[in-house]
N, C-alpha and C positions, 0 to 999 in steps of 0.2 A: 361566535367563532371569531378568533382574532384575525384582521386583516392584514395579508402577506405585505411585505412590505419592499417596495423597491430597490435597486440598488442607484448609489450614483460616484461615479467617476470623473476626475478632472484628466483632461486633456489639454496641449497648446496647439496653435496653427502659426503658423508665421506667414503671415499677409504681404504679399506687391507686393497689393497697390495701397497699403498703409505705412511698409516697411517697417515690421512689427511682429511682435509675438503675441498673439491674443489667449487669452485663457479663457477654458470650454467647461464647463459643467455639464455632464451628462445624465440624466436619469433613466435608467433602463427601468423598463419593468418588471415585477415580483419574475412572471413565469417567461422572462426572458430567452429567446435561443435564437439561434442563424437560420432555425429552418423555418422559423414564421416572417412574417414580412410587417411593416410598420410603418403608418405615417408619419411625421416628425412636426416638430413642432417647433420653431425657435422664439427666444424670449430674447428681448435688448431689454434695457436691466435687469441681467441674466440674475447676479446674484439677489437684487430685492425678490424677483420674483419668488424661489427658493425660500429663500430665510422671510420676509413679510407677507409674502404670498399664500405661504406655503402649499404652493403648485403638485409637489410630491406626493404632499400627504392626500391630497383631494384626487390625483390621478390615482393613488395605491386604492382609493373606496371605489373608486368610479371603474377602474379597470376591473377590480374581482365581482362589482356587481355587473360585471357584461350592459354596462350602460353608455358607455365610450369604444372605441374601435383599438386597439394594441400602438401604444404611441410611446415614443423617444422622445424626452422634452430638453434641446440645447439651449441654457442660458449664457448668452455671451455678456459677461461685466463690463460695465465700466471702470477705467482707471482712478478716475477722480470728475470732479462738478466740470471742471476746463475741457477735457478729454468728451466726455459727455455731450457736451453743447456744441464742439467741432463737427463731432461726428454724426450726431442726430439731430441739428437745428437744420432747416433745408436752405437754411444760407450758411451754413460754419463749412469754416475750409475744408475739412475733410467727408463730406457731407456723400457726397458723389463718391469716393474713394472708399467708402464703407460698404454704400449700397452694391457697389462692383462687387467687393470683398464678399456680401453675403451671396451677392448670386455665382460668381464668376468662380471663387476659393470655396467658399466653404459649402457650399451646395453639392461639389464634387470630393468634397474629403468627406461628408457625411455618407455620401452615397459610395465611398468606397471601404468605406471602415462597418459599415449597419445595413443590414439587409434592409432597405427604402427600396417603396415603388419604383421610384427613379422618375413619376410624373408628377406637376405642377400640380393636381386638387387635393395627391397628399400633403403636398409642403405645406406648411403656414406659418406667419409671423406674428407676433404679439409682444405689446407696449404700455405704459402707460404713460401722460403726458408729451414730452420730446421723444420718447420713445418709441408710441405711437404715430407717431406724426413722420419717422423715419421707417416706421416698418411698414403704415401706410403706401408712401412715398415709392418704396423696394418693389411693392408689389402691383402699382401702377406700372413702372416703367417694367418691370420683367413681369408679367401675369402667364406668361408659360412655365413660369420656374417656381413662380409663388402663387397659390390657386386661393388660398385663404386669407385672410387678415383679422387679427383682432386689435381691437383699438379700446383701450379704457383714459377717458378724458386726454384724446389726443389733443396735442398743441395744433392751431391750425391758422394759418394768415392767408392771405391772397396767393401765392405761389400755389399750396395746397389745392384753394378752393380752384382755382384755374386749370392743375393737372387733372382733378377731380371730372372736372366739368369737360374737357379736352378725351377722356381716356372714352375710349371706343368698341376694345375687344369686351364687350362685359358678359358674355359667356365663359369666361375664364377666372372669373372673379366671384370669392364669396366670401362678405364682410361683416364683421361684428362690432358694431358701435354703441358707447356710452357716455353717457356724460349725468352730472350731477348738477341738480337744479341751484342748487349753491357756490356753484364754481364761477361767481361772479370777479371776484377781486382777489385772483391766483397769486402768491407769492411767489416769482420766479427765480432761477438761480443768481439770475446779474441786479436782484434786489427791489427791482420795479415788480410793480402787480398790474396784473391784465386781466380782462374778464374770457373765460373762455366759454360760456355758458354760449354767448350770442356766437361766435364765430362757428361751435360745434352747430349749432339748429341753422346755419348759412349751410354749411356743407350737408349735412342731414337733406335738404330740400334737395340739393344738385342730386343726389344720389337716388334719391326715393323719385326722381322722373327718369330713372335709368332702370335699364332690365336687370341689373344684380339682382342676386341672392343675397340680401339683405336685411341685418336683423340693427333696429334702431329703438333704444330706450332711454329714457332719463329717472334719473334714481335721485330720490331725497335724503344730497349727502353733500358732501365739500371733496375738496380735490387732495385725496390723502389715501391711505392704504386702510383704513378702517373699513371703509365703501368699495374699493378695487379689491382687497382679500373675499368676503364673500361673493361679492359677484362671479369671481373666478369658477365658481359651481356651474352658477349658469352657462358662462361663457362656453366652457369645455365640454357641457352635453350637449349644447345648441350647434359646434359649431365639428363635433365630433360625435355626435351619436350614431348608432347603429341604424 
């Protein structure tokens, strides 16, 4: 039997606290309607996720085999590599003015436009790289708004490990972490390479002595969409299952 296949729609928001038009990818699912209710999902590199990911196609198997919960998946884009690094480095200027933007703006345009719980352990965020490292970050400082996190080879420095280790509500919190036993000498956007391997198994320890819901593995791979496209299977039964 051929599996239904979801719909998806672009949307804009116009942000403050970025003072901006942001572009919204929306994937509804197959048997979509207002009278059922849904957890959401947001993706920072919205459109990799979609197009290298392909998020869609894995939610459209997973939702018709009743293996996952009825979920909305918003990829919010990046404009370019600069834009990128502003807005999801945890030092780039607009770093703080994004996280607002997700919880403050678009947390409330989702929930006014898509029948959503309207509570924090539906919402969740997901990243890879600076991506993760900014949706991380979201869902530290708001964990009533953001109840989930997924992380594939989040970027992670001392700032990070510090909110990690500082964050206190952790009944409010439930996190999906990987990293790639390869991901030693990261090529990053401004040209330098970093190892993220060691910083991710620092943070892995803060967390694994904390009461989360917590799921932590490393995968034998490098830091690329080869290794983060399949794992997305696991990611979305583990952290969305029935």
């Amino acid at each position: 039997m051929e599996i239904p296949k979801g719909s998806m729609k672009e949307m804009s928001i116009f942000s403050h606290e970025l003072n901006e038009v942001l572009q919204l990818l929306i994937y509804l699912p197959a048997n979509y309607s207002p009278l059922y209710k849904y957890s959401i999902l947001i993706a920072q590199d919205g459109r990799d996720y979609f197009q290298l990911g392909r998020i869609g196609r894995k939610a459209d198997e997973y939702l018709f085999k009743k293996e996952i919960e009825n979920l909305i998946i918003v990829g919010v884009p990046y404009k370019n590599v600069e834009d990128r690094r502003k807005k999801y480095h945890p030092s780039g200027a607009l770093n703080q003015k994004y996280i607002r933007f997700l919880a403050h703006e678009l947390v409330p345009f989702l929930d006014q436009e898509f029948p959503t719980y309207q509570v924090g352990s539906t919402r969740a965020l997901l990243g890879d790289s600076l991506a993760g490292a900014v949706s991380f970050l979201s869902a530290l400082q708001y964990p009533n708004t953001f109840g989930k996190v997924l992380m594939q080879s989040p970027y992670v420095d001392e700032a990070i490990k510090q909110a990690a280790a500082s964050f206190t509500q952790h009944h409010a919190l439930e996190i999906y972490h990987v990293i790639g036993t390869r991901e030693t000498e990261v090529r990053m956007t401004n040209g330098e390479t970093s190892d993220f391997l060691t910083p991710n198994r620092e943070l892995a320890k803060i967390l694994l002595n904390k009461p989360f819901t917590y799921f932590y593995k490393e995968f034998e791979g490098n830091h690329t969409w080869t290794y983060w496209q399949p794992d997305l299977s696991r990611a979305l039964k583990t952290v969305f299952h029935f």
